[in-house]
Phi, psi and omega in degrees: 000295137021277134318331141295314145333291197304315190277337163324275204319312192310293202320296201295357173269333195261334198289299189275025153271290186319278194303332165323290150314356166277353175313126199283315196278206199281095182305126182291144168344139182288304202306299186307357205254332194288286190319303177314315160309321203284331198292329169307307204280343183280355186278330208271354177271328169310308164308285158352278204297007197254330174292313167340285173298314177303331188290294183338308183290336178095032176285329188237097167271331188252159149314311177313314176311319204270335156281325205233000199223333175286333171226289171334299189286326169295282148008273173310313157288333189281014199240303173305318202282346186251354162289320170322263191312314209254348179218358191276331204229004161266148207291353162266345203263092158238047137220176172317301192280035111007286198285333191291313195279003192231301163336289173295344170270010166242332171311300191294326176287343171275320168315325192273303160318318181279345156286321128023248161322309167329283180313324168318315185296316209220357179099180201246343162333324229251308180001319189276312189305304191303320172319272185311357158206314154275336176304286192342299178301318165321307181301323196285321185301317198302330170296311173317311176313292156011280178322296200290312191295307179316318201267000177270332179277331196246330167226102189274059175233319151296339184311338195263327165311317199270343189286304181297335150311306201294327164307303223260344195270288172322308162328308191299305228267319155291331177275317189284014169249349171296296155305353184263288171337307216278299186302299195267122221256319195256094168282348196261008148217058155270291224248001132293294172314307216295304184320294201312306161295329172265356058032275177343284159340274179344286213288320189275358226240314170286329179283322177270352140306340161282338172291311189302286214298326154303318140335273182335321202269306190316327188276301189256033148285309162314280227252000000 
């Protein structure tokens, strides 16, 4: 048990290091990065009975349902709303990559309990798949998410736009990997590029919130 517990855990603890250090600046609290993994991870019972309660009714019949709207669209938004409501207006997120670093660490703490769970579920076998495409995947959206949420706080002229991206881009980016899973009889290889690319997204979604946020000091160091 132990031993199952540990390996859930490890990808999303090394996934949410990895991005935590890239911050170039001023690194957010340990605590605060902590609180966010646990809201993530508290997300995931929730999630559950609401996915449940949908089969149960016979709501999700088609595939298209079950990509865009059984998981994904659930998820997603409760993962965007608890970033919103529980960190966005606390008095740590004053930099960009801010968002990037608290988003993903409510992605990852609900990635690490649904692996978890899994593994309980399907054996420790399954343990390398599950690294290497959904905890991941959970992270990048979350970089995505991040991103955007950042750029909604820092350019409030743009906030209702960049808040409405930080939802729509992730959403997207999870149904259409929900649909590779779904659709595609040989999927994974589909879903190794599809990875590849969103790996990409991620990477460049960090270098340019480290960019901004260098701008940001150089211009009031300028004036």
């Amino acid at each position: 048990m132990i031993s199952l517990i540990a390996v859930g855990l490890a990808p999303a603890v090394a996934l949410l290091c990895f991005f935590y250090l890239k911050d170039e600046f001023e690194q957010e609290p340990i605590y605060m990065v902590i609180r966010s993994f646990i809201f993530g991870a508290l997300l995931v019972f929730p999630i559950l009975f609401i996915q449940y309660a949908l089969q149960e009714e016979g709501y999700i019949n088609h595939v298209w349902q079950e990509a865009f709207f059984y998981s994904s669209l659930i998820e997603e938004f409760l993962k965007w709303f608890i970033v919103v409501v529980a960190i966005y207006h606390h008095v740590h997120f004053n930099e960009r990559y801010d968002g990037i670093v608290y988003a993903t660490a409510v992605a990852l703490g609900f990635a690490s309990v649904e692996n978890i769970l899994y593994l309980f579920s399907n054996g420790l076998e399954t343990a390398f798949f599950r690294a290497v495409f959904p905890v991941s995947s959970h992270a990048l959206f979350g970089v995505v998410m991040g991103y955007y949420l950042g750029m909604a706080k820092f350019y409030p002229e743009k906030k209702y736009w960049y808040l409405i991206y930080s939802f729509l881009l992730p959403y997207i980016l999870h149904s259409l990997y929900n649909l590779i899973l779904l659709v595609q009889k040989d999927w994974i290889i589909y879903l190794v590029p599809f990875m590849v690319c969103l790996w990409i997204i991620g990477l460049r979604k960090v270098k340019k919130a480290n960019v901004q946020q260098l701008e940001s000091i150089n211009h009031h160091k300028a004036s």
